[in-house]
N, C-alpha and C positions, 0 to 999 in steps of 0.2 A: 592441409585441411581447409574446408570451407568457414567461414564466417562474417557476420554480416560487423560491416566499417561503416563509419558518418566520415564523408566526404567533405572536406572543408569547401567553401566558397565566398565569392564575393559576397554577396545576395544571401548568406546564409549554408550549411551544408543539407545534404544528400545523405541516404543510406542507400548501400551497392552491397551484394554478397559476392565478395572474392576470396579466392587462391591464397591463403599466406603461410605460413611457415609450421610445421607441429611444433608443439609446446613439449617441454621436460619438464617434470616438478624438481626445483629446486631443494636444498634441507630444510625442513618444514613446511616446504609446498603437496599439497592435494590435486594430482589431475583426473577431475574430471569427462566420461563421455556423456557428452551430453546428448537427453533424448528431448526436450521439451524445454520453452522458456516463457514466461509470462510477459509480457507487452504490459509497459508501465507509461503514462501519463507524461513524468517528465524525460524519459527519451526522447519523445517528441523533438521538448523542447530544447535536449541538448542538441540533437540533430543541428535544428535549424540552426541554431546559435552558434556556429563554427563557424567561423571564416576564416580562419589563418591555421598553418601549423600543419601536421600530418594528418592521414587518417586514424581512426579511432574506434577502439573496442566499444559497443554498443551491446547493451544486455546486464538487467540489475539483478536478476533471478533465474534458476536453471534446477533442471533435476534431474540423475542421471546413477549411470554405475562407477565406482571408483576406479579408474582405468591404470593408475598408477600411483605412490608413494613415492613421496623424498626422502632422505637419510629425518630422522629423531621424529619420524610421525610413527606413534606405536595406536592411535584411538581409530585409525580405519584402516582398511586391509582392500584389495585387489578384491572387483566383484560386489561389497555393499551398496545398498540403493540410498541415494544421498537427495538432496535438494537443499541448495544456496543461494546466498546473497553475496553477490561480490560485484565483478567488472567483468566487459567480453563474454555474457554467458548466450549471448545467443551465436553460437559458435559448434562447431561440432566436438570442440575439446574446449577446456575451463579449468586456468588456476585457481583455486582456492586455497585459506588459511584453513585449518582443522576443523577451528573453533564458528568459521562460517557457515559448516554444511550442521544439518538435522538427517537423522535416519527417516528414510519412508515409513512411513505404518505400511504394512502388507494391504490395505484395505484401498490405498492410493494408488491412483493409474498416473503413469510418467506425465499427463494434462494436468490432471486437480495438484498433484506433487508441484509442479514447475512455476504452480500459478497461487502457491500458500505462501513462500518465503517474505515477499516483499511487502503486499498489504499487512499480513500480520504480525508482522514486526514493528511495521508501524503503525498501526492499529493499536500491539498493544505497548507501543512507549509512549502514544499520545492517551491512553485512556488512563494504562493501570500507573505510567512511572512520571508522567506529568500530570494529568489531568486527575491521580490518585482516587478514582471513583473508588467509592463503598458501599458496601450494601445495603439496601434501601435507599441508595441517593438515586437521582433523576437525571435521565442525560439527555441530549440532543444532538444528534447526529446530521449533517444537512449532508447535499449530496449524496443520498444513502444509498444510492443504488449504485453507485462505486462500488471497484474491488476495496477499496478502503473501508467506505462506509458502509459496508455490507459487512468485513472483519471488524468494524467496531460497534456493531451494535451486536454483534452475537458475542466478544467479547464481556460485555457489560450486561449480557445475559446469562454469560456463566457467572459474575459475580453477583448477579443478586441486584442489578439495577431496575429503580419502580420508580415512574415511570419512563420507557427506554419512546424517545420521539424521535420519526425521522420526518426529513423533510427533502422532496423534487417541485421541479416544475413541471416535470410530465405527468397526465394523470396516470399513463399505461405503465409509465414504471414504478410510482406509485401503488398499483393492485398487486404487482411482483413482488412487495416487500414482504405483507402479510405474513409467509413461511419462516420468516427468518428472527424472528423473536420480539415486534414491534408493540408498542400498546397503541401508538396514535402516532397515524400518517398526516400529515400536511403536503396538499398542495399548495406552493408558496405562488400558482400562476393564477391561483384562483382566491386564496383565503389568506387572511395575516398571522404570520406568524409566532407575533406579540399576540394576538389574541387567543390563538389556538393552545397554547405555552400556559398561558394564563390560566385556561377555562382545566387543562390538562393536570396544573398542580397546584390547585386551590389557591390560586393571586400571590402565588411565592416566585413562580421562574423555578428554573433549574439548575443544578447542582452542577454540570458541567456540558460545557457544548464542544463537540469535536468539527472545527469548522475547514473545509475545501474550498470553500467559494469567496472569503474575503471581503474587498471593499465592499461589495454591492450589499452584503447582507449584515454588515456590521456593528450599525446603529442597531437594527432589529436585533441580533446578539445582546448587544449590552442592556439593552433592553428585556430580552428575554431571560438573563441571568437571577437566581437568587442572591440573597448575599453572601459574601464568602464563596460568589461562583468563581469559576476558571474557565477560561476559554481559550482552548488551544487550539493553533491556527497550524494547518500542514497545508495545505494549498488556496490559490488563489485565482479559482477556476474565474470568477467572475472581476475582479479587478483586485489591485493591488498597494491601491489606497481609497481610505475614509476621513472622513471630519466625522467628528463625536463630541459632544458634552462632557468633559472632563468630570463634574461633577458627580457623574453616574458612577466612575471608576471610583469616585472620593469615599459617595458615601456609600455603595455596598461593598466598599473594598474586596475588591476585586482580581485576580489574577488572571493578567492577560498573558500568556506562552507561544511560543513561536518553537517550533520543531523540523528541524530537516539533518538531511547526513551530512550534507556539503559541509559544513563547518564544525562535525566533529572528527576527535582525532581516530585511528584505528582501532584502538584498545576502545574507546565509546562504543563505534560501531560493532564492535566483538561482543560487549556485554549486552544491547539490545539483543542482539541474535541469541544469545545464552540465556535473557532474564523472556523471551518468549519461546525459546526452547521447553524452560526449564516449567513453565504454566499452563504452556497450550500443547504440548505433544501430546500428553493423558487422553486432554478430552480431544484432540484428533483420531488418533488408536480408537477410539469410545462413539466414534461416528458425533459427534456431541456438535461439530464444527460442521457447515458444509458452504457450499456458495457455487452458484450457477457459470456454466463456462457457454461464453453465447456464441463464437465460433469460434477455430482457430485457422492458421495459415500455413504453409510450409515455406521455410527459411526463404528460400528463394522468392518468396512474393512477400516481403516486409514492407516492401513500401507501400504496397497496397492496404497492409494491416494499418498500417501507421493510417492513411488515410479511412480507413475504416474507422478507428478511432476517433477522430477528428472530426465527422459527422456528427459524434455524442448522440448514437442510436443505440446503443448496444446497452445491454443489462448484463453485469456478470465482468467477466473476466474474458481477455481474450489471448492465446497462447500461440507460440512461433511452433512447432513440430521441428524435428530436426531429425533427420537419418545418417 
């Protein structure tokens, strides 16, 4: 089968799409055919970051038909239309744990399918299971125009969040937000976002910020928080350290969260998949969910997608195709 490897190097690794061996599901392994994979942000960075060791399975998200069963899996069958999070899914085949995959809605094409598992999973363990938004609470979302930030503000639209803020430094990706459930856009290349936050929720700040961009916008975060705000951090587009006034943190008591999969165990990463399983299928089925796919690539030209990404032109989602 074909599948696309990160090629280790001195200087950092490569992704190559090669030749390697078919997969067998294991007992309690799920093999996957896969038709589609969503392109994630930090592959990127796993790529580069190899230098030593073998090649390696690259792809966090896939959607596809179940091509096969191992002994004690009785919840999916030969033929259902599945989409996961796992390891190696940009591949023409994919193990998976059971409890990894989600049923397609009929309503989903193997693209939007391949390109929901990953942001909205973590979308919603940064929104609804750390950042415990409520209804009527106020959120801020930066980076929005991410696959993330674009399933986190529609997340915190089905719960009832007022006011939901996002913020870009582009103005043009900023006018793309509009459809997706926003009260107030911030350009942060042009206007402050302390101010904007401000004037947005009557000089309180907001009740929770879902942050990708890190150092650079930090201060302005703690800044923009209410009291008893949270501010959880899932990337760190923009840098990956701050100086901040401790004070700030003292006196609106505050909860600062930090969220990634790298450092949880399997069974964590199982119940994300399950507690956004078990929230967001409904309103996917229900059209309720949606998000813009701005190109996609075929397997064989990854490396060009990868570099396509890495321009930070794109709005949406961008997907591997695989035959």
């Amino acid at each position: 089968m074909r599948a696309a490897l990160i090629i280790p190097g001195d200087k950092g690794g490569h992704v190559e799409v090669r030749s390697v061996p078919d997969l067998t599901p294991s007992a309690g392994q799920v093999l996957v055919r896969v038709r589609a994979s969503g392109l994630n942000r930090g592959e990127i960075g796993q790529a580069k970051g190899l230098q030593a060791g073998s090649p390696s399975p690259i792809g966090v998200e896939f959607a596809g038909e179940v091509a096969a069963v191992g002994a004690n899996v009785s919840t999916w069958h030969e033929g259902d239309r599945v989409m996961g999070h796992g390891r190696g899914g940009q591949a023409q085949y994919a193990l998976a744990d059971p409890r990894a995959l989600m049923r397609v809605p009929p309503n989903l094409s193997w693209i939007e399918a391949a390109s929901f598992p990953n942001v909205f999973i973590t979308g919603h363990d940064a929104v609804v299971t750390n950042g415990q938004l409520r209804a009527g609470e106020s959120i801020l979302v930066n980076a929005a125009s991410s696959g993330i930030g674009l399933a986190a503000i529609q997340i915190a639209s089905l719960l009832g969040a007022k006011p939901i803020i996002a913020t870009s430094r582009s103005a043009s990706k900023i006018e793309k937000l509009s459809p997706y459930g926003i009260d107030v856009a911030i350009d942060t290349s042009r206007h402050s976002q302390v101010d904007a936050v401000m004037d947005a929720t009557s000089k309180k700040g907001v009740d929770v910020i879902i942050d990708c961009v890190g150092g650079t916008v930090f201060e302005a975060n703690l800044a923009s928080l209410a009291v008893k705000g949270r501010l959880v951090n899932i990337g760190r587009l923009g840098s990956s350290t701050a100086q901040f006034d401790i004070s700030q943190l003292w006196l609106k008591r505050l909860k600062l969260i930090g969220v990634t999969f790298r450092t949880r165990s399997e069974e964590e990463r199982l119940a994300c998949i399950e507690a956004c399983a078990r929230d967001l299928l409904a309103p996917l089925a229900a059209g309720k969910l949606r998000w813009p796919i701005d190109r996609t690539f075929p397997l064989e030209q990854l490396a060009e997608a990868h570099a396509y990404m890495e321009r930070d032109q794109h709005f949406g989602k961008i997907v591997i195709t695989i035959n």
